[in-house]
N, C-alpha and C positions, 0 to 999 in steps of 0.2 A: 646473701639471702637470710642465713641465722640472725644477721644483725639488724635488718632491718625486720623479723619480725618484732624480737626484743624491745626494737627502741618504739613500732605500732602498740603492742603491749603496754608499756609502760605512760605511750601517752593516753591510751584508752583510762588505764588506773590513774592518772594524775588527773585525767578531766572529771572521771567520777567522784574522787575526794574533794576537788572543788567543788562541784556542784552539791555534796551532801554539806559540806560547809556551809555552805549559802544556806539551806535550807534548814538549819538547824535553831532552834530558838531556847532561851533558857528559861527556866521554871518561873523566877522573880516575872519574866517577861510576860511567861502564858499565865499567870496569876490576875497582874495587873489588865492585859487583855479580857479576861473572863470579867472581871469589876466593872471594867468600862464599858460591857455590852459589846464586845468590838468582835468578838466572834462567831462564827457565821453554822460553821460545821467541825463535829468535834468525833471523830473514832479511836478506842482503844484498842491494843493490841497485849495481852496481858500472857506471863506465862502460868503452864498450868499448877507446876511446884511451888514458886514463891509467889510472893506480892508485885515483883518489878513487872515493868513493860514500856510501851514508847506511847505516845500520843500523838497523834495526827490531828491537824487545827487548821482551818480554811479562816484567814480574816477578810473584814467585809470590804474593804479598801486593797484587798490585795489579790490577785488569779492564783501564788502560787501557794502548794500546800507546805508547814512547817512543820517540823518534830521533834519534842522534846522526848528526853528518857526522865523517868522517873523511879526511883522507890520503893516507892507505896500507893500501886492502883486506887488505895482504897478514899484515900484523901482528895484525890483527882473526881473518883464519885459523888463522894460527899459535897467536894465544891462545887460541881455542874450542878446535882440534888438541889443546892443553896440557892442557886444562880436562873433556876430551871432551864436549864440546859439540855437538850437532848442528846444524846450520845448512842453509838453504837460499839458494843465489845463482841472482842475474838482473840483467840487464842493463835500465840506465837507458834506457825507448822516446826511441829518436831524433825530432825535432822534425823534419817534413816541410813538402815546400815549400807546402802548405793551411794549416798554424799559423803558418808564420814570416811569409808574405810574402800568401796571399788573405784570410785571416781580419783581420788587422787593415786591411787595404786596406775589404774591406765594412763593416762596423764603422764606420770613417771617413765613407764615403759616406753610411750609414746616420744617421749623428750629423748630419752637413752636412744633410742632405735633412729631419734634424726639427727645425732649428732654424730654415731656411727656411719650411717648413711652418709654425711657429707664428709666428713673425715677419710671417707675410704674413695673418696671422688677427687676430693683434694690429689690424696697421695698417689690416686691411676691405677687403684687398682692394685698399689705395690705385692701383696701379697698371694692375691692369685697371678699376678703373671710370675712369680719365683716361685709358685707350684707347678707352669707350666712352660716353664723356661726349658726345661729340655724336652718338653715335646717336640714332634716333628712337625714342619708346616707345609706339609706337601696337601695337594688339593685334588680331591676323589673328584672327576666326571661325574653328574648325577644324570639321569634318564631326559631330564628337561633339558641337559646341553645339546646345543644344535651337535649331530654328530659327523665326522668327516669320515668319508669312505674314499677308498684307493681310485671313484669317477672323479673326484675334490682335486686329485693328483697328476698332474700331465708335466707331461716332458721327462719322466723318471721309469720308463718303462723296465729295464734291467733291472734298476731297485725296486718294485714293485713285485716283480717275480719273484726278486729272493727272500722277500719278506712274507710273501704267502704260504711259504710250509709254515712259519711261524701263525699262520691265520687258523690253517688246517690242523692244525695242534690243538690248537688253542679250543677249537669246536667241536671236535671230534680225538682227544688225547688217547685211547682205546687201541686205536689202528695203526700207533705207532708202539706201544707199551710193550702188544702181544708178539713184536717181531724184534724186541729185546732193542729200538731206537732209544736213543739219549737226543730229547731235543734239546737245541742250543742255550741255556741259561740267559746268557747276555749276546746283546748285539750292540756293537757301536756304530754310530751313523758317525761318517769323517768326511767332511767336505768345507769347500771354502764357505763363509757368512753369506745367507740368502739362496741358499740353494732347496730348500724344503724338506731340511733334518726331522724339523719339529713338527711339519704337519707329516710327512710322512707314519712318524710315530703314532700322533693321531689317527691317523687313517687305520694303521694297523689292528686299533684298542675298540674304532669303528665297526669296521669290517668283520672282528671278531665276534664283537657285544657283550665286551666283560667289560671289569671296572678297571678305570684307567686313572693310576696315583701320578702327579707332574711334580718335580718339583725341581729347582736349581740347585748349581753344585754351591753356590754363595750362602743360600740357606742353611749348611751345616753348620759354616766356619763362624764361632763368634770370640770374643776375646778372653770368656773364662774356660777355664782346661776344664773337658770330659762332655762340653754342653755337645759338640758336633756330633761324639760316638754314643751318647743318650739319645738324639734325634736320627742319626741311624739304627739303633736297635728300636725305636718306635715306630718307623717306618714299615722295616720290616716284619712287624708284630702288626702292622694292620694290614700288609699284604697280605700274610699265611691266611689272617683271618676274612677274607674276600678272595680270596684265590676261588679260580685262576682271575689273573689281572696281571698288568703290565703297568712297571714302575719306571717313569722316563726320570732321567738325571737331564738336565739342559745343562749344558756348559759344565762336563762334569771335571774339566784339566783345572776350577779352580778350587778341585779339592782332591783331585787324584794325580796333583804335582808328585813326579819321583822325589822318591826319599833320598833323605842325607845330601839334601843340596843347599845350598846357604850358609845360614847362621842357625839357628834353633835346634837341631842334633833331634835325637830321640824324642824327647819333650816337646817336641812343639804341636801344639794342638792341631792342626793341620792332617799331621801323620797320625797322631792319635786316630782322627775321625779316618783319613786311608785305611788304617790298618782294621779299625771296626768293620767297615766299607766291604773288605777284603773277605773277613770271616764271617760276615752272615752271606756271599754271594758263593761261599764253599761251603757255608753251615744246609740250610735248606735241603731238603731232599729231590733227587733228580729228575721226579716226575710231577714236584708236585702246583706244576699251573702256574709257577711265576717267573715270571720274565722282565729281566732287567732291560732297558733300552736307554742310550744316554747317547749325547751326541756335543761334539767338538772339531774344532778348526782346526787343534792342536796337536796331534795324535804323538809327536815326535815330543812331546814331555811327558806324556803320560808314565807313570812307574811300569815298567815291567811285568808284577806281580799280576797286575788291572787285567792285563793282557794276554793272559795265559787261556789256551782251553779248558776249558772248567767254569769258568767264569765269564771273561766276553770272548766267546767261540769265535763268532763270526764279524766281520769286516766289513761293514758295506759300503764303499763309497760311492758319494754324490756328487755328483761336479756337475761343471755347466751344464747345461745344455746345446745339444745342436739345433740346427735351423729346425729341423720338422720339432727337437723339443718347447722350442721356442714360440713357433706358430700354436701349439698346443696351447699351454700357456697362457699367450695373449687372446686366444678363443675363451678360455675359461675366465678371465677378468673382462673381458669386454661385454660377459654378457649380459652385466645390469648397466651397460652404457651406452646411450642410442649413437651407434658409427652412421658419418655420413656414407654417400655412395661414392667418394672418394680413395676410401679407407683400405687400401691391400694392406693385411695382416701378414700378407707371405714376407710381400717387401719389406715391411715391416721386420720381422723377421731374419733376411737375408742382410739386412742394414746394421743388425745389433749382437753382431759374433762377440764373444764374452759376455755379455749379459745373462744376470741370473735370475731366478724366476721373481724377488723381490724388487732387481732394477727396472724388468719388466711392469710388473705393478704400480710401480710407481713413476714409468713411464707415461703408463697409459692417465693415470690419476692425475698427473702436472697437465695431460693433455685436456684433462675433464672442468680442470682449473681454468684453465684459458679460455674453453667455451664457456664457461660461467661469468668469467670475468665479460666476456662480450652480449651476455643474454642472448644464449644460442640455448637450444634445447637439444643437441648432440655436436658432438665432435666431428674437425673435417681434420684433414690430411696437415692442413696447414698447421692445427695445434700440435701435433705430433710432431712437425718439424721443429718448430720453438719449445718444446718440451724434452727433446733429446741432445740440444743443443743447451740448457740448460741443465739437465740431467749428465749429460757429458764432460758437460766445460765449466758452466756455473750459468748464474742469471746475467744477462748483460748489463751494462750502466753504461746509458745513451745519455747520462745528464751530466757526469763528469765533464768537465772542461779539462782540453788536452792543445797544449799549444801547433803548430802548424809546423813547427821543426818534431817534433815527439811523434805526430802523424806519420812524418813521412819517411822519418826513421822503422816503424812501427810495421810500415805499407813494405819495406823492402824488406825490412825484416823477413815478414808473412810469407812474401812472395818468393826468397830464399826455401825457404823450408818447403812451399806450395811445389815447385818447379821439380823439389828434388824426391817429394812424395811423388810426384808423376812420371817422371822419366825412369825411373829403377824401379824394376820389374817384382820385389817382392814386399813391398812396404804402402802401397797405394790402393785406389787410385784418394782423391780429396774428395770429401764430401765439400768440406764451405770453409771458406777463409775471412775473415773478420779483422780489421783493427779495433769496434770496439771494443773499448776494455771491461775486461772479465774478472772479477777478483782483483787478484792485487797485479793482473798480466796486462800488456796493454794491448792486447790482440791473441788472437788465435789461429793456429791449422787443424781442422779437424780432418784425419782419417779416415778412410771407409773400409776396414776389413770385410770383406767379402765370401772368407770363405774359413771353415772353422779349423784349426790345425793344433795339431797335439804338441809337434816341437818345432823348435828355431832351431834355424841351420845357421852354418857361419858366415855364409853369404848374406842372410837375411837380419844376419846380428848388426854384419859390418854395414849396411845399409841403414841398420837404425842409427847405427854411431854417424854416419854419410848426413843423412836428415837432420841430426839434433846441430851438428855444427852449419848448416846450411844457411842459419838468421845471422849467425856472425859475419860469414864469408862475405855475405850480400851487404851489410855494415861496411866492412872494409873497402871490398871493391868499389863501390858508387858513394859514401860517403868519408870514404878515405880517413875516418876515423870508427875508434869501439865505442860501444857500453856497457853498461851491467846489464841490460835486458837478456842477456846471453846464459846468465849463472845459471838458470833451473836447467839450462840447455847440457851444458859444460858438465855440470853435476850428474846428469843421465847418462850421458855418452860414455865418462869415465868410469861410472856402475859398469855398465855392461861388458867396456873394454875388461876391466878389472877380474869380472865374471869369469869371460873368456879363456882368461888368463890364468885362476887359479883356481875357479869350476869345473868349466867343461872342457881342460886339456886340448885348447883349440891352441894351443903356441909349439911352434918347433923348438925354441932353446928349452921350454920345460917339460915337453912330453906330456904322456898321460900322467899325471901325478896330480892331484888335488890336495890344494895349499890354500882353500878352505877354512877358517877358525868361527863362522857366521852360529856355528851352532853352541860354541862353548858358555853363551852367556851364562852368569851365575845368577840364581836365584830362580832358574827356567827351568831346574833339573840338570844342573853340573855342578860338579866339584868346582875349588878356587884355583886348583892346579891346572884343571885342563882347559884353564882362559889361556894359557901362555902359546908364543908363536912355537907354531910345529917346524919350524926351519930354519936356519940359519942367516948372517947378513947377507952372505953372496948372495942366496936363492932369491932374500930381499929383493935387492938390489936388481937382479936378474928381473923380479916381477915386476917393478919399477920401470926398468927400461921397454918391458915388452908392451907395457899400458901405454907408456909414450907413443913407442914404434905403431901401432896403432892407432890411438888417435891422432901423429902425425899423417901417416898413410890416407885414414879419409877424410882428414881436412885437407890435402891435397887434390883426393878425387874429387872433392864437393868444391874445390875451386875452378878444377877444368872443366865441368860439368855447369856451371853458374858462365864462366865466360862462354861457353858456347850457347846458351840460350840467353843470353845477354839481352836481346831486343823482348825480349818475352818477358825477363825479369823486371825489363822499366813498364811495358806492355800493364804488366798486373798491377805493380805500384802506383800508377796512374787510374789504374778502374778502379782499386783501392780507395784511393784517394778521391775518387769523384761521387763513389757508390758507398763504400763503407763496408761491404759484406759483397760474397760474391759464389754464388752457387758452383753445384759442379758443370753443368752447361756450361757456363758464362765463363768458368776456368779454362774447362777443355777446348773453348772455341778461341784461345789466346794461340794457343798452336797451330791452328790452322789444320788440324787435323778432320780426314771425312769420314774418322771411323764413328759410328753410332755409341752411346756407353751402353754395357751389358742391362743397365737396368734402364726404363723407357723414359721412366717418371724418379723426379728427385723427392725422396721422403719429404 
C-alpha cells in the first residue's frame, strides 16, 4: 500500500513538471511575439519587494496559456506601453505562516504515524502481544451468553444434587459462614469423554448467577519458562476481583500431570505452572466466593498434591447413563427436531446401553441428516436405525466391489459370530448383521445390549472370548481353510483372556494377585523404574500358559456349539448372501424359535 502511494505520487509530480514544461516559453520568444502582433492576452504577476515576476501570454493561433519568468517587470511594461498592449497586474500571494512552517510540520507527523502504523501490522503486533504474553486467556461469561441451568441437564441427577450445596453457597454464603462451614474450594468433575463435565459446570455458574471464568488446561503450558505460572496468577487476580465466581479448568491432567515423571526434573515448565496451580488454590481465603471446578478423564495422573482437601474437596463422578438417564437426554435434544409418529424414545433408549450423552446427540443429529438428505421435514424411526448403525459401526460402502468368494467368506464369517451372539445367554441377543463392508471390515455383527450393568463376570468374559473366535471356527469348518479377517477378532479375545489373567485374578494357577503393569507408563505420571515387570519368568510363563488354556478352552466351545447349529449357520450365510443385511426378526426366525423378542419393533 506505502508503495504504491509513492509511486501515485511521484507520477502525479512528473506529469505536472511535464506539463509546466510544455507551457513554458522564453523571453527572445515573448519579445518577438509582442513585434509580431501575435499576442492576444497578456497578465502580470509581480512581487511586491523586487522587480521579478512571471507573465502569462494567450497567443492568437494557440488555446493554451504560456509563461515566462522575468527580471524586470518594468521592461515587460514599457514594451506592452510600446506595443499598446493591454495588460493586467497583481501581486505574487505571499506564503503564510500555515504553508511555510504548519503544513509541512503535519504532513511529517502524518508520514511518521503511517509508517509506524504499517510497520507494526507488518510485525503482528509483536510488541503488544510480549506485553501480553503471560496474560491469562480464560473467557468471562457475559450477561448476553445464552445461560445453562441444571433443566439444560438430564440424565445426571446424583450429580446435580451434589453440586447444589455449591449453588446454595454461592447465593446465599451467610448461612453457611455463621455455623463455622468450610465450603468446598475445588470440585473435580471425573468421568469418561461425553458425559456432560463441561455443561454441568455451566449449569452450576447458571443456576447460581455469578461470573463464570473457562478456561483449558492447554492454555497455560507454552514453551517459554514462567509464561504458564504468570497466566495462573492472572487468572486468579481476576477471580478475587469478580468474586464470587466459579473458574472451570477443562482438561486440567494436561497441566496438573504428577511430578517428577519423565525427563524435565524440577524445571520443567509444566511443574512450574502445577506448582503455581497449587499455591494460589491454598493461597485464597476460605470463604472468599471462589470456586475452582475442572474436569478430566484422567484422574489416576493427576499429582496428588491437586488432590488433597483444601483444594479439590470433592469428587464427583459422571458416568454413563441409565436407560431413564438416557430417555432424559434424548427428550432434551429432540426438542428442536420434528420426530415422526414412529419415534419411541424409550426404545430408543433401552437399545443404546453405554451411550453417553454426546453419542446420544449425535445420534439423533446423523438421524436429522438423513431426513434431510431425503427432503423430509422430520425424522422417522428408519433414520435412527441407519444413524446408529453408522454411529455404531461406521458408514457403509454399498459401492465397493467385493468378489463372490470374499462374500461368502464374509456371510459365514458373520453368521459364526451371529449364531454364537444368540445362543449364550450373556452377550446378546443381535441387533443386525451385514456383509457390507464397513471401514476397513468386510462386514459386521452388531449386538444389542439390553440391559445396563456395572461389572463382567467371568462367565460373561469367557462368552466374549466364545463370540470373538466364533468368525474363525465358521472359516474352518465350511471353508476348510483361514484368513486374516479374523486378526481384530484374535486381538480382542486375547485382551480379555490376558485381563482375566493378570487383572481380575480370575485364574486358579495365579490366585488373587494382580500382575498388572498397564499403569506404569512413563511420561503419564511414573517413574522410569516402575515400567519394569513386577514378576519373575516362571510367573511369566505361568501367564502365558493360562492365556493359552483359555483361549484354547472357548475356541473349543465355539466349535461344539457351531457344529450343533450347523444348518442354521449355512441357513444365515445364504440370506446373507441373498439379502446383504439382515434384521433381528429375520435372524431370530432362522431358528425356528416361537418365542416373541422382548422388544415389539426393531429400532
Amino acid at each position: 500500500m506505502l508503495l504504491f502511494l509513492v509511486f501515485a505520487f511521484f507520477i502525479f509530480w512528473f506529469t505536472n513538471r511535464l506539463q509546466a514544461r510544455e507551457n513554458e516559453f522564453t523571453y527572445v520568444s515573448f519579445v518577438n511575439a509582442v513585434k509580431e502582433e501575435q499576442v492576444e492576452q497578456v497578465s502580470i504577476t509581480q512581487n511586491k519587494e523586487v522587480p521579478t515576476g512571471v507573465v502569462t501570454i494567450k497567443l492568437k493561433n494557440d488555446e493554451s496559456m504560456r509563461t515566462v519568468n522575468v527580471s524586470d517587470v518594468r521592461e515587460v511594461e514599457a514594451l506592452l506601453d510600446e506595443y499598446h498592449l493591454e495588460y493586467e497586474m497583481a501581486n505574487i500571494p505571499q506564503d503564510t505562516w500555515v504553508n511555510t512552517v504548519l503544513m509541512p510540520m503535519l504532513i511529517m507527523l502524518i508520514g511518521v504515524g503511517v509508517i509506524v502504523m504499517l510497520m507494526n501490522r507488518q510485525s503482528g503486533g509483536a510488541n503488544a502481544k510480549a506485553m501480553n504474553f503471560g496474560k491469562n486467556r480464560a473467557r468471562m461469561s457475559s450477561e448476553k451468553d445464552k445461560k445453562v441451568t441444571f433443566a439444560d441437564v438430564a440424565g445426571l441427577k446424583e450429580e446435580k444434587e451434589e453440586l447444589e450445596e455449591i449453588v446454595d453457597f454461592l447465593k446465599d454464603p451467610k448461612k453457611y459462614i455463621q455455623v463455622g462451614a468450610r465450603i468446598p474450594k475445588g470440585v473435580l468433575l471425573e468421568g469418561p469423554p461425553g458425559t456432560g463435565k463441561t455443561l454441568l459446570a455451566k449449569a452450576v455458574a447458571g443456576e447460581a448467577g455469578v461470573a463464570f471464568f473457562t478456561i483449558s488446561g492447554s492454555d497455560f503450558v507454552e514453551m517459554f519458562v514462567g509464561v504458564g505460572a504468570s497466566r495462573v496468577r492472572d487468572l486468579f487476580q481476576d477471580a478475587k476481583k469478580n468474586a464470587p465466581c466459579i473458574v472451570f479448568i477443562d482438561e486440567i491432567d494436561a497441566v496438573a500431570r504428577r511430578r517428577g515423571s519423565g525427563l524435565g526434573g524440577g524445571h520443567d515448565e509444566r511443574e512450574q505452572t502445577l506448582n503455581q496451580l497449587l499455591v494460589e488454590m491454598d493461597g485464597f481465603g476460605v470463604n472468599e466466593g471462589i470456586i475452582v471446578m475442572a474436569a478430566t478423564n484422567r484422574k489416576d495422573i493427576l499429582d496428588p498434591a491437586i488432590l488433597r482437601p483444601g483444594r479439590f474437596d470433592r469428587d464427583v463422578v459422571v458416568g454413563r447413563p441409565d436407560v431413564q438417564g438416557r430417555e432424559d437426554i434424548l427428550k432434551v435434544h429432540a426438542k428442536n427436531k420434528p420426530l415422526g409418529d414412529d419415534v419411541d424414545l424409550r426404545q430408543i433408549a433401552q437399545t443404546t446401553a453405554g451411550f453417553t450423552g454426546a453419542d446420544l446427540e449425535n445420534l439423533l443429529n446423523e438421524a436429522a441428516i438423513f431426513a434431510a438428505k431425503e427432503n423430509r421435514i422430520f425424522i422417522k424411526q428408519s433414520d435412527i436405525r441407519r444413524s446408529f448403525v453408522k454411529v455404531g459401526i461406521g458408514p457403509e460402502k454399498k459401492s465397493r466391489i467385493v468378489s463372490e468368494k470374499e462374500r461368502r467368506i464374509t456371510a459365514y464369517h458373520e453368521a459364526g459370530h451371529a449364531i454364537l451372539y444368540h445362543v449364550l445367554p450373556d452377550v446378546g441377543p443381535v441387533y443386525s448383521v451385514s456383509i457390507i463392508p464397513t471401514g476397513a471390515a468386510g462386514g459386521y455383527t452388531m449386538p444389542l445390549p439390553e440391559k445396563d450393568e456395572m461389572f463382567n463376570t467371568k462367565g460373561q468374559m469367557l462368552q466374549e472370548i466364545t463370540v470373538s473366535l466364533g468368525g474363525r471356527v465358521a472359516e474352518e469348518e465350511v471353508l476348510d481353510d483361514i484368513t486374516t479377517g479374523a486378526s481384530q477378532d484374535i486381538r480382542q479375545a486375547t485382551a480379555i483372556a490376558k485381563s482375566m489373567v493378570t487383572k481380575f485374578g480370575m485364574s486358579d494357577a495365579l490366585g488373587l494377585i494382580n500382575y498388572d503393569n498397564n499403569n506404569g507408563e512413563v511420561f503419564i505420571g511414573r517413574d522410569f523404574g516402575q515400567t519394569t515387570r513386577g514378576y519373575g519368568e516362571e510367573v511369566a510363563g505361568t501367564i502365558d500358559q493360562e492365556v493359552k488354556r483359555i483361549i484354547d478352552e472357548c475356541y473349543t466351545k465355539a466349535k461344539s456349539l457351531l457344529k450343533e447349529y450347523d444348518s442354521v449357520l449355512h441357513a444365515c450365510a445364504e440370506q446373507l448372501l441373498e439379502k446383504e443385511k439382515l434384521t433381528r426378526n429375520e435372524f431370530e426366525a432362522l431358528f425356528g424359535s416361537k418365542e416373541e423378542p422382548e422388544l415389539a419393533e426393531q429400532m
